[in-house]
C-alpha positions in Angstrom: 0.0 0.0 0.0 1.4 3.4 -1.0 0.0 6.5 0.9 1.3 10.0 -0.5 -0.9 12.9 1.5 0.8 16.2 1.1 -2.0 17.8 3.6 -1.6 15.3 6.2 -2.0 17.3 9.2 1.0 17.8 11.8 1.5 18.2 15.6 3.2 19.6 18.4 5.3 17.0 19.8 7.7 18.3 22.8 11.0 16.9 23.3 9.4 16.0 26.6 6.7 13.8 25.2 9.5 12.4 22.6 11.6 11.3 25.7 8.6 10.0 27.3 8.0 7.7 24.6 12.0 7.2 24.4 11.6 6.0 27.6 8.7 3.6 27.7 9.6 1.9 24.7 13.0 1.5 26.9 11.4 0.2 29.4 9.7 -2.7 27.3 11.5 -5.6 26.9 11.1 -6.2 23.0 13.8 -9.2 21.9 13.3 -10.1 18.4 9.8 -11.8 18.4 8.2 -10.3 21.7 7.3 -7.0 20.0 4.0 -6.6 20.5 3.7 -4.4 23.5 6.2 -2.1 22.7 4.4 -1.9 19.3 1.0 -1.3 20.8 2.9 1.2 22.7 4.0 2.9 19.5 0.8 3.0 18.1 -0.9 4.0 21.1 1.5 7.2 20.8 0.2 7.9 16.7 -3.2 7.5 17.5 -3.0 9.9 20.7 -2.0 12.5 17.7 -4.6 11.8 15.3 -2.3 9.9 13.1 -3.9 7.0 11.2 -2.2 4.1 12.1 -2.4 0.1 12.5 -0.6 -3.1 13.7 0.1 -5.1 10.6 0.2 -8.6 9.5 3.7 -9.4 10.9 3.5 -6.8 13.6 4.9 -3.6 12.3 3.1 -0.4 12.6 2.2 1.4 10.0 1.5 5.5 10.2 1.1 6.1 6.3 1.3 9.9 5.6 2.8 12.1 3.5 5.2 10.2 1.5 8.1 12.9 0.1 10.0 10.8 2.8 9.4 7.7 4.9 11.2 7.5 8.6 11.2 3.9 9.6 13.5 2.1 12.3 13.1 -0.7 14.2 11.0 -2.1 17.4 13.0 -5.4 18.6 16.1 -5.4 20.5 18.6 -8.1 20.8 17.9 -9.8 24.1 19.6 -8.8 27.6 18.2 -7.0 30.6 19.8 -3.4 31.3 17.8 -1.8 34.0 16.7 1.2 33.2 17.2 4.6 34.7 18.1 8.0 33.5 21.4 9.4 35.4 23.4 12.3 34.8 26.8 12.0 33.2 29.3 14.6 32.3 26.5 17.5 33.0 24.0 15.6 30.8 21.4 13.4 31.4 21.6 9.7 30.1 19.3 6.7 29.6 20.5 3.3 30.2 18.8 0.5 29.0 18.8 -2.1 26.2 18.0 -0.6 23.2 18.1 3.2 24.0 20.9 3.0 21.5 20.2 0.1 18.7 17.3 0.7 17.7 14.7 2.2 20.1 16.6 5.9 20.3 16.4 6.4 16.4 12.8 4.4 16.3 11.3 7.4 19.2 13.0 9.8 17.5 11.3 9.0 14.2 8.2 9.0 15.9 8.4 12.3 17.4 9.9 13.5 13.9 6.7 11.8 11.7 3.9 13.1 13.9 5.4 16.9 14.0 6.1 17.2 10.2 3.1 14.7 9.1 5.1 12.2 7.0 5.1 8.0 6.7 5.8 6.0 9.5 6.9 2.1 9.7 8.4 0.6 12.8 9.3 -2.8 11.9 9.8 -5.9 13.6 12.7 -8.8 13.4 15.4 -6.7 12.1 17.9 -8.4 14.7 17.2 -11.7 13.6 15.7 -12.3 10.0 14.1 -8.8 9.3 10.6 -10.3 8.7 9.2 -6.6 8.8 11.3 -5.3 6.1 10.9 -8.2 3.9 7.4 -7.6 4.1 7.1 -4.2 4.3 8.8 -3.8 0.2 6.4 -6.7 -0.7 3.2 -5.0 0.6 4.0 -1.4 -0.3 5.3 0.7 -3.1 8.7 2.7 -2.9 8.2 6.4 -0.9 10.3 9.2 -2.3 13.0 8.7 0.0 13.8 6.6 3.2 15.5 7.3 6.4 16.5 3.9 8.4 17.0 4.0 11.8 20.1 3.3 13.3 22.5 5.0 15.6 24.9 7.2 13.5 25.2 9.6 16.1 23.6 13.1 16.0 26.6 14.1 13.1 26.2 11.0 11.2 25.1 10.2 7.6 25.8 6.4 7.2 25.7 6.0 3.3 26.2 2.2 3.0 26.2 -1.3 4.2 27.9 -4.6 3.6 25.5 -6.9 2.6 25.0 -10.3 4.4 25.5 -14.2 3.7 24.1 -17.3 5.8 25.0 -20.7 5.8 24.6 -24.0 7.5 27.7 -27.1 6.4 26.3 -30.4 7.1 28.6 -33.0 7.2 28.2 -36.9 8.2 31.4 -39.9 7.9 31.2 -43.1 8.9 32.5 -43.7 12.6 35.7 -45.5 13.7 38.5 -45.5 15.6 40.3 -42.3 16.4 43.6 -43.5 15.8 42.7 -44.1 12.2 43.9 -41.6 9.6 41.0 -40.6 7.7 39.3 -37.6 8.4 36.0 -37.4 10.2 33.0 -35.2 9.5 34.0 -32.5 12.5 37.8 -32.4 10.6 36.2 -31.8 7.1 34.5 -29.0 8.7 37.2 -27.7 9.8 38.9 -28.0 6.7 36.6 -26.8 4.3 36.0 -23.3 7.0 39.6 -23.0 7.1 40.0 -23.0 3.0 37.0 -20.4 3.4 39.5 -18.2 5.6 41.6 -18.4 3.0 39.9 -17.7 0.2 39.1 -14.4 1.8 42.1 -13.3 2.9 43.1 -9.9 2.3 46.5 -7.4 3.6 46.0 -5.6 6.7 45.7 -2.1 4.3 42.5 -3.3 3.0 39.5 -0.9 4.6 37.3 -3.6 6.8 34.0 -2.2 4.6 35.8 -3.2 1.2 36.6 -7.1 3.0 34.7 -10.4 3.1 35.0 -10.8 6.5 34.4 -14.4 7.5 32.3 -16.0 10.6 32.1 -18.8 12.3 28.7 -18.2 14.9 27.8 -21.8 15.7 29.4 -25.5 16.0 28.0 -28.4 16.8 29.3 -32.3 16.4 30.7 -35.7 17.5 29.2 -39.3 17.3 25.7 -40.1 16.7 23.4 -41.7 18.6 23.6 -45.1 17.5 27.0 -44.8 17.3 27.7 -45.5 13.4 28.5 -41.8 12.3 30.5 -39.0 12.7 27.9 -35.6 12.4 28.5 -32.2 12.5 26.9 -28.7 11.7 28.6 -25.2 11.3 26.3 -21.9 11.3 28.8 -19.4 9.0 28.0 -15.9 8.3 30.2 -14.2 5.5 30.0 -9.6 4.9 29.6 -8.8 1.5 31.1 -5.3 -0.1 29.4 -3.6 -2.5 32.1 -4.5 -4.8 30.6 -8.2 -5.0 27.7 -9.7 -4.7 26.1 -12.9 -3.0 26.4 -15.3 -5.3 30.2 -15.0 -6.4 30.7 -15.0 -2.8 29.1 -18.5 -2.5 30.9 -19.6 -5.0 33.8 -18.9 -3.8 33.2 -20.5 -0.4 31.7 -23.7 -2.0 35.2 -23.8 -4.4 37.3 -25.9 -2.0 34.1 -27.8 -0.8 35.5 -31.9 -0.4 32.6 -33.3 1.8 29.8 -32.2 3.1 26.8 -29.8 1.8 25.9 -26.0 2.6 22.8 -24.5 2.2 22.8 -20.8 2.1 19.4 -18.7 3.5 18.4 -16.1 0.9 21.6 -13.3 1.1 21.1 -9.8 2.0 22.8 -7.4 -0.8 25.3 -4.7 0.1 24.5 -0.9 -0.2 26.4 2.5 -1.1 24.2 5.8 -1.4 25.7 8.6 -3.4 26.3 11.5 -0.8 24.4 14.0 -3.7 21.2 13.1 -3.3 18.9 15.6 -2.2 18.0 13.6 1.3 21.9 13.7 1.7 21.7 17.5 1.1 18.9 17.4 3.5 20.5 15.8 6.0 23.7 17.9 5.8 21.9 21.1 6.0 20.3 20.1 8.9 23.4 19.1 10.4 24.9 22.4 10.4 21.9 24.6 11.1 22.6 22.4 14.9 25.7 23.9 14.4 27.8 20.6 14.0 29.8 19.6 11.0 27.9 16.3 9.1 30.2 13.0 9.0 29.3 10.6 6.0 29.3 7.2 7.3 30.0 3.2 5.6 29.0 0.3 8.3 30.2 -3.0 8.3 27.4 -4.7 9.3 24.2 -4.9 7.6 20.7 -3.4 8.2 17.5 -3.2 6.8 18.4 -0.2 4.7 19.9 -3.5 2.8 16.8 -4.5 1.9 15.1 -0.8 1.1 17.3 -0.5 -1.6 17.5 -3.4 -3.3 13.7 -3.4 -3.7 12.7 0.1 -3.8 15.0 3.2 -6.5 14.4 5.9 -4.1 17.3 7.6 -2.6 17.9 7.0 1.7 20.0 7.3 4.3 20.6 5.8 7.9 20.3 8.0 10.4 19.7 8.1 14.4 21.1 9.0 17.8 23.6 6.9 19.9 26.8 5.9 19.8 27.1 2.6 17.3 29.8 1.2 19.5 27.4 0.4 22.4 25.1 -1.7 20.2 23.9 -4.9 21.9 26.5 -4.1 25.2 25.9 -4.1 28.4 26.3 -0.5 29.2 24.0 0.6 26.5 22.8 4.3 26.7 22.0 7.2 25.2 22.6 10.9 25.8 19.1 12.8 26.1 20.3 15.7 24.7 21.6 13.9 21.9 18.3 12.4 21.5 16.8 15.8 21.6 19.1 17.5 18.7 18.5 14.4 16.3 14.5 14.4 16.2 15.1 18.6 15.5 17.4 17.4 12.7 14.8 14.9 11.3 12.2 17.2 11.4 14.1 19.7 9.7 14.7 17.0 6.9 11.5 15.9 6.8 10.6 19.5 6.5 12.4 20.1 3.5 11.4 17.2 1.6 8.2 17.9 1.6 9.0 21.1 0.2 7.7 23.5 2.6 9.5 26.6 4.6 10.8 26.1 8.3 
């Protein structure tokens, strides 16, 4: 469903009412697939505007407005309990808690942001997992004129691209016998076949990480079956893709060397570079400055659901949101208030001039 309203109606949103969402959202434990009160907490906040808005089929909600730009973040964390409290640091206040930083500080602020300049709305679900929200966010609606993705970036930060992401599982069974014999059992072609991987991949220490396959490793498991007549053993591997490749020649590569054994790869994410001269870019810059900050143009690692945006939808976007990136999923996650404060003032002064209207 595409929604493009260029009367949708705005409203006052104080940075107090923003950090009092900020900080119930907080407060709601929302791990990947436990969502649904922190999104009926999100919705609870549109409606209390006037803002149309729903719970969808997967559990994102969906505030459709004007459509010159669409903020959208998202609602799940990565699991671990911070408690939550606001204390001052440095002269400033600061929220601890898990996911004030990655993603529930850009997610509030986007809020705030959509309600005050009266444009589109998605918070999704799943992101930190298998980004079920995103996948069906591009399948049930049509491309906005431009996307903001929420992410921490810091109040200075534009980040401009993403490595794009590759998952597979090696399966590998030999026929058991005595460990003194020579021939290699099902956990050793594992090993073999990763290490060839490594390899493959390998690049000089000047390389930038961003241009790199960077190889993973995330889960092992193996030894003699059951009825004692095998060998077994499964490896959960991630591989980061630049955008100088893509996903398939990176498979290939990793299945070049394979002896024994089988992979099967779950459907890749594909790697993303913005061009800085776009006009949300622009926006974004402007905005920057008029806080009086200098802008910073930023390439992850990782991999988001910007990922996805773009390789379904030919609009320009950006990633944008408060908090430092470093304290994603840590223990000590937190976010700086004012921080929080200056960003959703610099998305609605983005938001303001895509849809073409005077400050």
């Amino acid at each position: 469903m595409n929604v493009s309203m260029t009367d949708t109606d705005t409203a006052d949103v104080s940075f107090e009412d923003a950090r009092e969402l900020l900080v119930d959202l907080v407060s709601i434990p929302s791990p990947s697939g436990e969502e649904a009160a922190a999104a009926e907490r999100l919705a609870d906040f549109f409606e209390a505007h006037d803002r149309e808005v729903w719970i969808d089929d997967v559990g994102n909600v969906r505030a459709p407005a004007d459509d010159a730009v669409l903020l959208t973040s998202h609602i799940d964390t990565v699991p671990g309990e911070i408690p939550v409290r606001v204390e001052t640091e440095d002269g400033e206040e600061v929220l601890w808690g898990r996911g004030s930083v990655d993603a529930t500080g850009p997610l509030a602020a986007m809020a705030a942001a959509a309600v005050r300049t009266g444009v589109s709305f998605v918070g999704v679900v799943g992101e930190e997992t298998n980004s079920r929200g995103a996948r069906h966010l591009v399948k049930d609606r049509e491309a906005p004129e431009a996307v903001v993705n929420g992410e921490p970036s810091g109040v200075t930060g534009i980040t401009l691209g993403y490595r794009g992401f590759l998952a597979g599982t090696y399966v590998a069974t030999s026929e058991s016998g005595h460990t003194s014999r020579p021939d290699p059992n099902a956990i050793q072609h594992a090993m073999r076949w990763w290490t060839t991987v490594e390899d493959a991949f390998e690049t000089d220490d000047y390389e930038p990480v961003f241009e790199q396959v960077t190889t993973k490793p995330v889960d092992v498991d193996g030894g003699t079956s059951d009825d004692g007549l095998s060998v077994e053993t499964t490896m959960d591997v991630q591989l980061r893709i630049p955008p100088s490749l893509d996903a398939e020649s990176v498979r290939e590569t990793a299945e070049a060397h394979l002896e024994m054994g089988t992979v099967s790869w779950d459907e890749p994410i594909p790697p993303v570079m913005e061009s800085p001269r776009t006009e949300i870019a622009r926006a974004f810059r402007v905005a920057i400055r008029a806080e009086d900050e200098e802008p910073r143009l930023l390439r992850k690692t990782g991999t988001s659901d910007m990922n996805l945006y773009a390789g379904a939808w030919d609009c320009p976007m950006v990633t944008y949101g408060p908090g430092d990136s470093d304290l994603d999923h840590a223990p000590d996650e937190r976010l700086s208030l004012s921080a929080f404060d200056r960003s959703v003032a610099i998305l609605e002064r983005v938001a303001t001039t895509l849809r073409g209207e005077d400050e």
